[in-house]
N, C-alpha and C positions, 0 to 999 in steps of 0.2 A: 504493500500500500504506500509506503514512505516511497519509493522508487515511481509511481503511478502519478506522485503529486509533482512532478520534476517538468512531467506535460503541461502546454497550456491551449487554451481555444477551444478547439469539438474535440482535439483527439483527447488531452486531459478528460473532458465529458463524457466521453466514449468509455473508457478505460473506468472511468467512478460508475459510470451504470454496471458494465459488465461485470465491477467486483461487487457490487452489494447483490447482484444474483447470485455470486459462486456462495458469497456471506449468508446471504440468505438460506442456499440450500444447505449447506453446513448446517447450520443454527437450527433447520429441521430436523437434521440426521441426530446433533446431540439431543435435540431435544427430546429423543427417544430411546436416550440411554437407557436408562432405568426400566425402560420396557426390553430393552433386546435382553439387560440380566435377568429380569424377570423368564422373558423365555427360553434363554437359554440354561436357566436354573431347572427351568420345567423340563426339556429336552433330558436333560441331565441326569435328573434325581426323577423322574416316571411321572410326577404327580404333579397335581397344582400345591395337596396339602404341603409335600414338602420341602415344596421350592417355597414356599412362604413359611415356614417353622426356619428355614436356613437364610433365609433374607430378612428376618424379623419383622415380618410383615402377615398380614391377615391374608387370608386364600381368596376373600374378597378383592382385595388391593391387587394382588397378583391380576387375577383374573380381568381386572378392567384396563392393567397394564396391557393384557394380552390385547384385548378387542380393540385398545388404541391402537395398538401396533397396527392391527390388521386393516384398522379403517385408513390408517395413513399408507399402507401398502393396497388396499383393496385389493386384497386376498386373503383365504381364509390358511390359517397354519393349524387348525386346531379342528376334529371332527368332533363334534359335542354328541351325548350322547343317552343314555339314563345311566348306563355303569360307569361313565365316567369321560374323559376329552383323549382322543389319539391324534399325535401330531399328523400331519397329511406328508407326504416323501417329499416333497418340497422342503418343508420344515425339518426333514431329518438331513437330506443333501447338504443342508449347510449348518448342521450342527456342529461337526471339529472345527468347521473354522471360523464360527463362530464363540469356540469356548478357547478356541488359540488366538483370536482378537482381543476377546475378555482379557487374559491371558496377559498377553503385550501390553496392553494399556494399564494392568495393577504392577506391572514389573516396572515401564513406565517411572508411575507416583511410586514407588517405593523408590527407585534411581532417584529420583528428584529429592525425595522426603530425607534420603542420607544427606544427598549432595549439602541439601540448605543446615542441617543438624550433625554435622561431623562431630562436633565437640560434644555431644549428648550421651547419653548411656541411659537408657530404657529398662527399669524391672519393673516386675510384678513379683509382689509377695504375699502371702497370707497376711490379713490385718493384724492378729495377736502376736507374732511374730516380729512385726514391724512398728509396729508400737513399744512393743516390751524387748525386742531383743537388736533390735538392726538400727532405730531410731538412734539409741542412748549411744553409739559407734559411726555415724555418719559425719560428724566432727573431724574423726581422725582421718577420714578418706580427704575430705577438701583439705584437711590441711596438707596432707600429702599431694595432692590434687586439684590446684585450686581453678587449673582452666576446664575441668569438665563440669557439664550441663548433668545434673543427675537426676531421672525423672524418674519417679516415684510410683506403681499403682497398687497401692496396698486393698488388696480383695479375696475373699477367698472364693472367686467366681474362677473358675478354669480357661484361662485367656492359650487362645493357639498365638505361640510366637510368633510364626511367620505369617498370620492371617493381619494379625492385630500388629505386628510392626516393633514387638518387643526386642529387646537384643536380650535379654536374660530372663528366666524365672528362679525363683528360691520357694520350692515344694516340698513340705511335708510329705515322703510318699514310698511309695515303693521303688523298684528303679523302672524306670521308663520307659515309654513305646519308642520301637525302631524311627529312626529319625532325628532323635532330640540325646546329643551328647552331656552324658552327667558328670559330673566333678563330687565326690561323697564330702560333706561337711563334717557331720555329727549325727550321731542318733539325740535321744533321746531317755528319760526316765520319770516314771511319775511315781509324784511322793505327796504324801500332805503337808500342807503349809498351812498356817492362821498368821494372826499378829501375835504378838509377846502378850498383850495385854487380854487377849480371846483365850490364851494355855490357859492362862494363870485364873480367871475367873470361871474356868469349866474343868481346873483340874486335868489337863488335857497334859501328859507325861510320857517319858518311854515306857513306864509300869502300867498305864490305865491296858485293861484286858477287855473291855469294853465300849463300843460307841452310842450306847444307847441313849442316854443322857445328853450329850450332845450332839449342836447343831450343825447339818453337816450342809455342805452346797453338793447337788446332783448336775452335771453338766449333761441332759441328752443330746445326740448326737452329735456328740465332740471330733470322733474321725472314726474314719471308718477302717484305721489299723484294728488288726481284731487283736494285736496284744494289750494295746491300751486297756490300762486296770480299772476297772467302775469300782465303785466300794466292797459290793459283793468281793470280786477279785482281789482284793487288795487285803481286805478281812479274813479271808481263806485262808492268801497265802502267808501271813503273820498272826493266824490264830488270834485275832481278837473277835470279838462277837459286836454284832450289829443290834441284836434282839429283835422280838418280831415283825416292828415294821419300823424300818430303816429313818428318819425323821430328817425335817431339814426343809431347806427352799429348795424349788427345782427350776430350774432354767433348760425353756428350748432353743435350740441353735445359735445357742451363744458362742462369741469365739473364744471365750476363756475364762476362766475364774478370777482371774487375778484381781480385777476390780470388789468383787464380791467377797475375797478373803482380806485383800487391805485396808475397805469397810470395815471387818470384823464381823460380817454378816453369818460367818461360822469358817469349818475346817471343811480345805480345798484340797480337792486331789488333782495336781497342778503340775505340768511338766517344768521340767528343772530349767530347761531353755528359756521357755517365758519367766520363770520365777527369780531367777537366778541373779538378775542386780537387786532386786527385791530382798533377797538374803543372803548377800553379802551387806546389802547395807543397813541390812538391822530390822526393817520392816515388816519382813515375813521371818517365818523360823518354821525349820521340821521337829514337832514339838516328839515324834516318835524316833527322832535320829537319824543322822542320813542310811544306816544301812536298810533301812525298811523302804525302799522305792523296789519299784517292778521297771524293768526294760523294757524297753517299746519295740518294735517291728519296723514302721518304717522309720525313716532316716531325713533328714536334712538335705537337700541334694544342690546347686546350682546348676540348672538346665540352660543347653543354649543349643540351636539347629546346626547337626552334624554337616559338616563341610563348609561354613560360613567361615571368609578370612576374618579373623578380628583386627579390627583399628586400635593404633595405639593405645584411645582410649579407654576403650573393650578391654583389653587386654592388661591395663592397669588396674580397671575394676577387678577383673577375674582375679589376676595375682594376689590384692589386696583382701578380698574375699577370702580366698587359700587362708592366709595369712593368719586372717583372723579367725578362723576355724580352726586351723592349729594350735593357736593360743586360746583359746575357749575349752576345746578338748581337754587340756592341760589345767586349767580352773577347775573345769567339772569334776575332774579325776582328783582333784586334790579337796573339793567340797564332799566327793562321795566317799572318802579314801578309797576306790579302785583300782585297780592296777591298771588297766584300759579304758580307753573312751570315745 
């Protein structure tokens, strides 16, 4: 266009009509993005339902994507039906390259998305984790650090890396599906914790043999490690008794105790990871000692998309990660007295 404006007289006139047609048809063509992912979500995954569960969008929405499309192409891509919509061979002829268009243009904005954010470094981590264990340590990286952009999304919602544009996650979990290279942090250990001042007014000691009497917090659906120790499990396996019905507040799908035992709302069976500046610095205590924790199953992990080069910056976080997982291990093992950690 800058080049077009250099003309003067009819032919300059000439040359401005002809572009605001080419502009024009463009502006049509995107104007139907969102309907070609629509159907080529559809093509893709069989359905309308679950092209619209994978695009976040209602099957409604989907579907009227579709019928724009069709109306600005007048033609039909879609044989309606009572059992359900079959794309017409038309519609199927230009399905690869239509999901290899797609394709191009997210690799596109990711190319771009690095280009503009070099200095950046992307995680996703559990919220209670990130709160309680990674927050009170994010000091020492900038000061190590100080020209990286570090962005944050504390969730425990399950973000795909390379969909969503993360360079890192830090998971609670098992180890991983093929695709996604792990680096092992730490495990884990659950122990109960209160306040100093929660022991002392319920009698809560390494000697008590039973929990009956006191208050306890229930965390349902904490993770879905199956060694994670619920009360039951924890009373088992240290022989104190619960009595017959276990007492206490209970919380649904909370991320963590911690809030609720530094309250003093009662005794938390609380991993040592989230817990762990909490009692070192006086706050919380293992009023039954530390060798009464149960080990956990999964693990702590740093995930990141196998075969990605890392950037300097990437690659200082990661180190510095290591780092500090080494020296955590090393606290832990000397808070549990264990030989390993």
């Amino acid at each position: 266009m800058t080049g077009s404006l250099r003309f003067s007289g009819r032919s300059a006139h000439f040359v401005s009509l002809h572009e605001k047609k080419i502009f024009s048809n463009r502006c049509m063509k995107v104007s139907h993005l969102n309907a070609l992912r629509a159907f080529e979500a559809v093509l893709r995954t069989g359905t309308f339902r679950a092209a619209a569960e994978e695009l976040g969008v209602t099957t409604a929405a989907v579907g009227q994507q579709i019928r724009g499309l069709e109306a600005y192409l007048g033609r039909t891509l879609f044989l309606r039906s009572s059992t359900g919509a079959k794309p017409t061979d038309e519609a199927l002829r230009v399905k690869d390259r239509l999901t290899g268009g797609l394709s191009i243009l997210d690799d596109v904005l990711m190319e771009l998305r690095r280009v503009r954010t070099a200095n950046q470094v992307s995680v996703t981590l559990p919220e209670s984790f990130a709160e309680n264990w990674f927050t009170p340590r994010i000091s020492d990286f900038y000061r190590l650090n100080p020209g990286v952009d570090l962005r944050l999304n504390a969730s425990n919602k399950r973000i795909d890396l390379a969909a969503d544009g993360f360079d890192f996650a830090i998971r609670y979990s098992p180890p991983p599906e093929s695709g996604l290279d792990a680096i092992d942090l730490f495990g884990d250990y659950v122990v109960p914790v209160c306040t100093p001042q929660f022991a002392d007014h319920h009698g809560v000691s390494q000697e008590l043999k039973s929990l009956a009497k006191v208050p306890l917090v229930h965390l349902d659906n904490r993770t879905p490690d199956p060694k994670w120790a619920s009360w039951q499990d924890w009373s088992l396996t240290f022989s104190v008794t619960t009595g017959k019905k276990v007492s206490g507040v209970r919380f649904s799908r909370i991320s963590s105790g911690m809030q609720a035992a530094l309250s003093g709302q009662g005794l938390v069976l609380c991993g040592v990871t989230e817990a762990f500046d909490a009692l070192v610095g006086g706050h919380l205590i293992m009023p039954f000692g530390p060798a009464k924790h149960v080990q956990t199953g999964y693990r702590y992990r740093l995930l990141s998309i196998s075969g990605r080069v890392m950037r300097p910056q990437q690659r200082r976080f990661c180190d510095w990660a290591i780092e500090q997982a080494a020296a955590f291990r090393e606290n832990v093992r000397d808070l549990l007295d264990l030989k390993e950690a």
